[in-house]
C-alpha positions as CSV (number, residue, x, y, z in Angstrom):
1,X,22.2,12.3,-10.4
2,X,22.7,12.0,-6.7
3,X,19.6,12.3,-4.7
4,X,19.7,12.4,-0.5
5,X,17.2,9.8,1.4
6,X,14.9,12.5,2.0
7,X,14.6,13.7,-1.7
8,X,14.1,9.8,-2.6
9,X,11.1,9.4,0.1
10,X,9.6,12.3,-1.0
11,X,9.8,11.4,-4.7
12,X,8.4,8.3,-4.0
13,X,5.5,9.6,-1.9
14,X,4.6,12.0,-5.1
15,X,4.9,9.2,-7.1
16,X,2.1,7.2,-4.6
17,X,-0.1,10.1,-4.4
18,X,-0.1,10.7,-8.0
19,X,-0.8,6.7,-8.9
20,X,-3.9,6.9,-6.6
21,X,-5.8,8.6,-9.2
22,X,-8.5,7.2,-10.9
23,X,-7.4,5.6,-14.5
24,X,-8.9,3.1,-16.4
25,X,-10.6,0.7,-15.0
26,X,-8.9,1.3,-11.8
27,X,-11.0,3.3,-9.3
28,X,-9.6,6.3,-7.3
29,X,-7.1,4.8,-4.3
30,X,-7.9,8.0,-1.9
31,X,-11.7,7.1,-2.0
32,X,-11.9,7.5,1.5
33,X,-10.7,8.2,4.7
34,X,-9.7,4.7,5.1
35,X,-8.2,4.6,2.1
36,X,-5.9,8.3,3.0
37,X,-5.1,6.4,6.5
38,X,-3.3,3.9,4.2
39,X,-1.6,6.3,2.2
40,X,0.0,8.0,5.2
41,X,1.1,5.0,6.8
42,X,2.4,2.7,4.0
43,X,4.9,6.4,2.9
44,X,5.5,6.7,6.7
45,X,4.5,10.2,6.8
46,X,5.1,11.7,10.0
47,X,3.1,14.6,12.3
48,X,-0.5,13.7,11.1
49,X,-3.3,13.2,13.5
50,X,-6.8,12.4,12.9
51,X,-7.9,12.5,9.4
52,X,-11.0,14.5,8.3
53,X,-12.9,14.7,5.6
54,X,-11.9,18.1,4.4
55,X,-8.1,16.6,4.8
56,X,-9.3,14.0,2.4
57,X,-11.0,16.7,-0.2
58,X,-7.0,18.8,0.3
59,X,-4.9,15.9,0.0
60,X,-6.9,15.2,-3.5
61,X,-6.5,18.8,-4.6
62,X,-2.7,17.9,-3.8
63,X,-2.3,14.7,-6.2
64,X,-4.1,17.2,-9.1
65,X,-1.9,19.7,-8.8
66,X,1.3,16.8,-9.0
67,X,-0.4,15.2,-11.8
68,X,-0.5,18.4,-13.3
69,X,3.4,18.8,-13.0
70,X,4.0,15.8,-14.3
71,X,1.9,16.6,-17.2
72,X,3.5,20.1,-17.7
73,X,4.4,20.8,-21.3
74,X,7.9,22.2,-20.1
75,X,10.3,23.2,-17.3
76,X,8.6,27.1,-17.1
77,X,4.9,25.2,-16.2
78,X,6.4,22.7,-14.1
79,X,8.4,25.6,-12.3
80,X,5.0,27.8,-11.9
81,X,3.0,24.9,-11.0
82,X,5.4,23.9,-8.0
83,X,6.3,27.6,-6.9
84,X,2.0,28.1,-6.5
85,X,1.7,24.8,-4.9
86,X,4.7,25.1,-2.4
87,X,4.1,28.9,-1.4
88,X,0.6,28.0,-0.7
89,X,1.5,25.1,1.7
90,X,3.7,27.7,3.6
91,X,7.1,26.0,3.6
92,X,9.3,26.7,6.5
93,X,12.6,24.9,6.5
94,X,13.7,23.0,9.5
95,X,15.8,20.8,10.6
96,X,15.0,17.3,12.3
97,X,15.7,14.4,13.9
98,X,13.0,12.1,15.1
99,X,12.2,8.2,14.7
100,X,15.4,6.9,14.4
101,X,15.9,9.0,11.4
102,X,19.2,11.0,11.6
103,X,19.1,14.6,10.8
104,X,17.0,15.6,7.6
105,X,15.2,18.7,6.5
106,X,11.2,19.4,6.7
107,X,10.0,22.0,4.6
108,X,6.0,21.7,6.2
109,X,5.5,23.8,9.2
110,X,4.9,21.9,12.5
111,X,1.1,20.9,12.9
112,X,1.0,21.3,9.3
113,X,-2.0,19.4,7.5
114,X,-1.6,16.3,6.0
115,X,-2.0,18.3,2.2
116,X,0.4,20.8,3.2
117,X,2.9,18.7,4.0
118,X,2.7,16.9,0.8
119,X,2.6,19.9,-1.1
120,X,5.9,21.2,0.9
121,X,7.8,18.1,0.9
122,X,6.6,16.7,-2.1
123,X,7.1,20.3,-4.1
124,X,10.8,20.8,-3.0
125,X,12.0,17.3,-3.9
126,X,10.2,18.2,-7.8
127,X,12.0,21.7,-7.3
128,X,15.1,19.8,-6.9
129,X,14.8,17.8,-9.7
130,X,14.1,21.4,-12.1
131,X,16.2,22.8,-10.4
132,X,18.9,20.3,-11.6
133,X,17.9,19.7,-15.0
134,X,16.3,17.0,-14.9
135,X,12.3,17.8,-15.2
136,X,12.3,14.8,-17.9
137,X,12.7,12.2,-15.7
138,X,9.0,13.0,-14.2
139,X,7.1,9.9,-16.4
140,X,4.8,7.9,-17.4
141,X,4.7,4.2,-17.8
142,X,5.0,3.6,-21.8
143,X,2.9,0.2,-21.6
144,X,-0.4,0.8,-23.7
145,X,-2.6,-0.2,-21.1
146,X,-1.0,1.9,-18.0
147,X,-0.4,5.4,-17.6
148,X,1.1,4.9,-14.1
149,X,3.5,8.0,-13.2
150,X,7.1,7.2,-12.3
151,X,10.8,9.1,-11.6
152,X,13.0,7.4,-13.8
153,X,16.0,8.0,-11.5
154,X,18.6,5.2,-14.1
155,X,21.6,6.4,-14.8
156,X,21.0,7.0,-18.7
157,X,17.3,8.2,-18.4
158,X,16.1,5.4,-20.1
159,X,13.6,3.6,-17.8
160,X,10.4,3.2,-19.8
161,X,8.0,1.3,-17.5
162,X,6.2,2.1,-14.1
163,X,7.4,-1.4,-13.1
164,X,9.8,-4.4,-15.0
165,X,8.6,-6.9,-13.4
166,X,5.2,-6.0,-14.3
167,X,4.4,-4.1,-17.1
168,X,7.9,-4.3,-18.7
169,X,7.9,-8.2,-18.9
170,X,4.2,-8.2,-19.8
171,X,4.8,-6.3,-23.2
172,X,8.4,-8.4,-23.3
173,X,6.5,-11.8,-23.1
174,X,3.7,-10.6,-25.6
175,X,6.3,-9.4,-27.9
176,X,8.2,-12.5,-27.7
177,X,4.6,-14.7,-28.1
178,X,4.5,-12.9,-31.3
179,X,7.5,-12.8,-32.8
180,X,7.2,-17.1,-32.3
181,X,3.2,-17.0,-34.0
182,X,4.6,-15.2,-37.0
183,X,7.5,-17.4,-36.8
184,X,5.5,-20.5,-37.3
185,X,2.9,-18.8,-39.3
């Protein structure tokens, strides 16, 4: 599947936004305004000014309603979900070029909030992904312990893990620890 820079950042900004949620042990990552400042700037997220609270409250609403796609039973929920959410953050098209980036598509309206432009950006780059098929690759880590949400963007589909290195080598090395107990057992 062949996915532009754009698409990619976006993905991977949904994929942020939707990990900040509260699970587990693990306490919400958009607790507060502070905490929303880093968000913006570690995805780079251009045209935001000052935060508020009630930016805070929408951005929130934002990650539910990506969770919620990501938790949709099939394409026609996924579809519903993201048509609501992106015709609500009034996506207008247009064509860019600013800090250093060459020219790319915004689908937020200039001055946009910081939600809305999630919900624009972040909503087409899902659309794109219905759109070509390939809803299934919207996942969640397999590791018993994590439920971290991932695009599994392989070429065979078969990622299984929010990270290798982490949870992937974690259940390898504990799989491997047992297989050698009942070995010597």
């Amino acid at each position: 599947m062949l996915i532009n820079h754009d698409t990619r950042c976006a993905l991977d900004t949904v994929v942020d936004l939707v990990n900040t949620g509260a699970q587990g042990e693990d306490r919400d990552g958009l607790a507060d305004l502070a905490a929303l400042r880093g968000f913006v700037e570690r995805n780079a997220i251009s045209d935001v000014g000052t935060l508020t609270g009630p930016d805070l409250a929408a951005v929130r609403s934002v990650r539910e309603q990506f969770t919620r796609v990501f938790a949709a039973r099939d394409t026609r929920s996924a579809a519903e979900l993201l048509n609501t959410m992106v015709a609500a953050a009034g996506t207008t098209p247009r064509l860019t070029d600013h800090d250093g980036y060459d020219w790319h598509i915004h689908y937020f309206a200039p001055g946009a909030s910081v939600a809305d432009h999630l919900a624009a950006d972040g909503g087409m780059a899902l659309a794109f992904l219905v759109v070509a098929g390939e809803r299934e690759r919207l996942r969640r880590c397999e590791a018993p312990d994590c439920r971290r949400a991932f695009v599994d963007l392989s070429r065979n589909r078969s990622r299984r893990y929010c990270d290798s290195r982490t949870c992937g080598n974690r259940l390898h090395v504990a799989a491997y620890r047992a297989r050698r107990r009942e070995a010597a057992e």
